[in-house]
C-alpha positions as CSV (number, residue, x, y, z in Angstrom):
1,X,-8.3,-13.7,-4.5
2,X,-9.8,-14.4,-8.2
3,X,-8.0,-16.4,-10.5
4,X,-8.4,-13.7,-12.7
5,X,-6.6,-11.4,-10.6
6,X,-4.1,-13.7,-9.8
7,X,-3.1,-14.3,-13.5
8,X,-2.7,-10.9,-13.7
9,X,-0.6,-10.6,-10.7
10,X,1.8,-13.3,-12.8
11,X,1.6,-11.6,-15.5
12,X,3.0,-8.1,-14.2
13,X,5.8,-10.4,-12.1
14,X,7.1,-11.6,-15.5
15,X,6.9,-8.1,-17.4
16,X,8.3,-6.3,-14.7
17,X,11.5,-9.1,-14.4
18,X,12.2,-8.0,-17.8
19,X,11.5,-4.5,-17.7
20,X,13.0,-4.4,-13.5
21,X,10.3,-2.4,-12.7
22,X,10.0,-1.9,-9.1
23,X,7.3,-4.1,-7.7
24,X,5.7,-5.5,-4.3
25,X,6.7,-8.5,-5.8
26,X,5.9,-12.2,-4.5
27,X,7.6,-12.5,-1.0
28,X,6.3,-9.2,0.0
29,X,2.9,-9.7,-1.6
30,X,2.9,-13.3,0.8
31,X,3.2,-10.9,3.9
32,X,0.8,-8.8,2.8
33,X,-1.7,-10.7,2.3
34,X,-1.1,-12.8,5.6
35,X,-1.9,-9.2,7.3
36,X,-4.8,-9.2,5.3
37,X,-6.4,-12.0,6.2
38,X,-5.3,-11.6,10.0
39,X,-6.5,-8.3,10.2
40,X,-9.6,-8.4,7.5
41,X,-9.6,-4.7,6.8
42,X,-12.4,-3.1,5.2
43,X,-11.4,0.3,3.8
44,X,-7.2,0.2,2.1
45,X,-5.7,3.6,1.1
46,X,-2.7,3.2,-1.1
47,X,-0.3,5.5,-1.7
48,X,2.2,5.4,-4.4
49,X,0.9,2.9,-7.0
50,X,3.0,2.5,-10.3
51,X,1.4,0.2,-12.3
52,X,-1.2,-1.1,-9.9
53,X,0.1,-4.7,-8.5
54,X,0.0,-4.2,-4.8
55,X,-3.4,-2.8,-5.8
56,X,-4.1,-5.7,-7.7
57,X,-2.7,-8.0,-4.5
58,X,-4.6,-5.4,-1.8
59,X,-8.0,-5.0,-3.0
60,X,-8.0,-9.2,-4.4
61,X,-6.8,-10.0,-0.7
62,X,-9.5,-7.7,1.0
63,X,-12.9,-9.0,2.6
64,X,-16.1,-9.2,0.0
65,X,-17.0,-5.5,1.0
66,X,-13.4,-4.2,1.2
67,X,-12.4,-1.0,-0.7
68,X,-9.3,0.3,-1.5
69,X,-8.3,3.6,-2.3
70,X,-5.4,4.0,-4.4
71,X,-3.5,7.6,-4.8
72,X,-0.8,7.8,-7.4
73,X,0.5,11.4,-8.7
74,X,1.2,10.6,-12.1
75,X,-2.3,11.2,-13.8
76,X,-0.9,8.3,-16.7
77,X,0.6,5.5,-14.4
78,X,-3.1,6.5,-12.3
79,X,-4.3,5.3,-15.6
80,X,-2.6,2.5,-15.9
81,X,-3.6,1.5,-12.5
82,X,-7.1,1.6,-13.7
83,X,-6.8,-0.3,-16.2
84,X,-4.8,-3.1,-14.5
85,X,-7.7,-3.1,-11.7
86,X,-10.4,-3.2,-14.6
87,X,-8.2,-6.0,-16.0
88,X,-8.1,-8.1,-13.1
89,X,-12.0,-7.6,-12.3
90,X,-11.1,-5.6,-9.2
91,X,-12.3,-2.3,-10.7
92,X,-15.4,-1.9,-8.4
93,X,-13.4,-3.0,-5.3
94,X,-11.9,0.6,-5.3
95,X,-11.0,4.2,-6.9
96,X,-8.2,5.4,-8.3
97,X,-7.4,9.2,-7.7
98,X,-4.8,11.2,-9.2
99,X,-2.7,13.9,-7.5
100,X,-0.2,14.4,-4.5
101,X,-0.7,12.3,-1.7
102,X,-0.4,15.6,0.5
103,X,-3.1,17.4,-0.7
104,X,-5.4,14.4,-1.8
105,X,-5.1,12.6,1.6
106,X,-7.4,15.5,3.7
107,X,-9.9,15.5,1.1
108,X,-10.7,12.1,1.7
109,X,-14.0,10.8,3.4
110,X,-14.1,8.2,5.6
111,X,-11.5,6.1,8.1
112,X,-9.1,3.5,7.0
113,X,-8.0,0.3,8.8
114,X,-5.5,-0.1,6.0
115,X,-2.5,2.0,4.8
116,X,0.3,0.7,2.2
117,X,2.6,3.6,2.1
118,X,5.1,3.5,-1.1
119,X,5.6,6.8,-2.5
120,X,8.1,9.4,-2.2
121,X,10.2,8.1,0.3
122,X,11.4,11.6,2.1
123,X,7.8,12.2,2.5
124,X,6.5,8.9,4.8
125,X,6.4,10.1,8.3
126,X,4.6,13.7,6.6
127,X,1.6,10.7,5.0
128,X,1.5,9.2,8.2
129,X,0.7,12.7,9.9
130,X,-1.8,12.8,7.4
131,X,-3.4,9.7,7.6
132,X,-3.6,9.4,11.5
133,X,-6.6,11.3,12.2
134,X,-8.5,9.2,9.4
135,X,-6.7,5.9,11.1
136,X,-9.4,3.2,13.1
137,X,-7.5,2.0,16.3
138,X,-5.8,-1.0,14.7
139,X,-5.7,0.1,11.7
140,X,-2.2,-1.7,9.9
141,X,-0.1,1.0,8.1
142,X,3.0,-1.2,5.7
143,X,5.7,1.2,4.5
144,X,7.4,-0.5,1.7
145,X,11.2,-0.2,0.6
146,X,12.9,0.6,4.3
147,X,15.6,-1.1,3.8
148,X,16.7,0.4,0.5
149,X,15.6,3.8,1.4
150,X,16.7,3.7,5.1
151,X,18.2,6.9,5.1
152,X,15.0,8.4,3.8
153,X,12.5,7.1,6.0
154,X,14.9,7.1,9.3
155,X,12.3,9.7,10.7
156,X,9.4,7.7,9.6
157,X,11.0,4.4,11.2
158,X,11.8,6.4,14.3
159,X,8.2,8.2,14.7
160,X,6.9,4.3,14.5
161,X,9.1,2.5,16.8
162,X,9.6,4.8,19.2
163,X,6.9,7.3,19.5
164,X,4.5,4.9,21.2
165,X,1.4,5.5,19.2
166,X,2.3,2.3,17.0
167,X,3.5,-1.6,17.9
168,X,5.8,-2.2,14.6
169,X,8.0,-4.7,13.0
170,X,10.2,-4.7,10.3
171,X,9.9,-7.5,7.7
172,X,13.3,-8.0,5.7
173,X,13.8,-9.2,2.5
174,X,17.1,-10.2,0.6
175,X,18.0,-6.2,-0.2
176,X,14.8,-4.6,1.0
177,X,12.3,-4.2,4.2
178,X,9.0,-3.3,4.7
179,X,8.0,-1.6,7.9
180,X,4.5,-2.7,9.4
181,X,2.8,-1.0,12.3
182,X,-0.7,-1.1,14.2
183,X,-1.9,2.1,15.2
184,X,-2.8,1.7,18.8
185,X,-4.5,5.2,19.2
């Protein structure tokens, strides 16, 4: 990762302390980025993006050639993501596209060996459908915020764990988790 992108990742830690703006944050932006380098994926998809730091952390922590591809439905926070890319120097190392993950996610060329999954939580396990037939064998899907919306994602987390298409673990944090699974086929 850049220094340039890092600064930036310190910089949105301290603004969004202030502002508590829901972020990755640093102890889940340390597992992440383990999983990145373990796994050294080459094309990221994103969905749910706010203001662009797990972007920031995903596409600084990819390979050289990695891409990221980042879906967010509000056309102005896709802005901002943008702009936070361009600001850390990551703006070439992906694309930004507005619109509902839904409808964006079959219009999308190309396989993934990547997912970070942290949008409307009711609607993870319907992403997941989405994304499987675009999904490399051991490719590494992380759905953020299971422990605070466990309720929400219970079919998600179910589908996961027990469905036997995916080997996943759940990584908790002091109120939160993050669910990470490896598509097996």
């Amino acid at each position: 990762m850049t220094k340039k992108a890092r600064r930036m990742l310190a910089l949105m830690d301290r603004a969004t302390t202030v502002w508590t703006i829901p972020i990755v944050g640093r102890d889940k932006g340390r597992v992440i980025r383990r999983l990145l380098d373990r796994h050294r994926p080459t094309r990221g998809i994103e969905l749910g993006s706010l203001l662009g730091y797990s972007a920031i952390l995903i596409a600084g922590s990819m390979p050289p050639r990695g891409r990221l591809t980042c879906v967010e439905a509000n056309p102005f926070l896709a802005w901002m993501v943008r702009a936070n890319a361009a600001e850390a120097g990551l703006a070439r190392r992906g694309k930004v596209v507005a619109g509902d993950a839904l409808r964006v996610i079959p219009l999308l060329p190309g396989r993934f060996d990547f997912a970070f999954i942290d949008a409307e939580k009711e609607d993870y396990l319907d992403y997941l459908r989405q994304l499987e037939p675009k999904l490399v064998p051991g490719a590494v899907i992380v759905a953020d915020n299971t422990g605070i919306a466990r309720r929400e994602v219970a079919p998600y987390l179910d589908y996961v764990r027990n469905g036997g298409r995916y080997e996943s673990r759940a990584y908790d944090f002091k109120d939160d988790a993050m669910e990470v699974s490896v598509f097996r086929r």
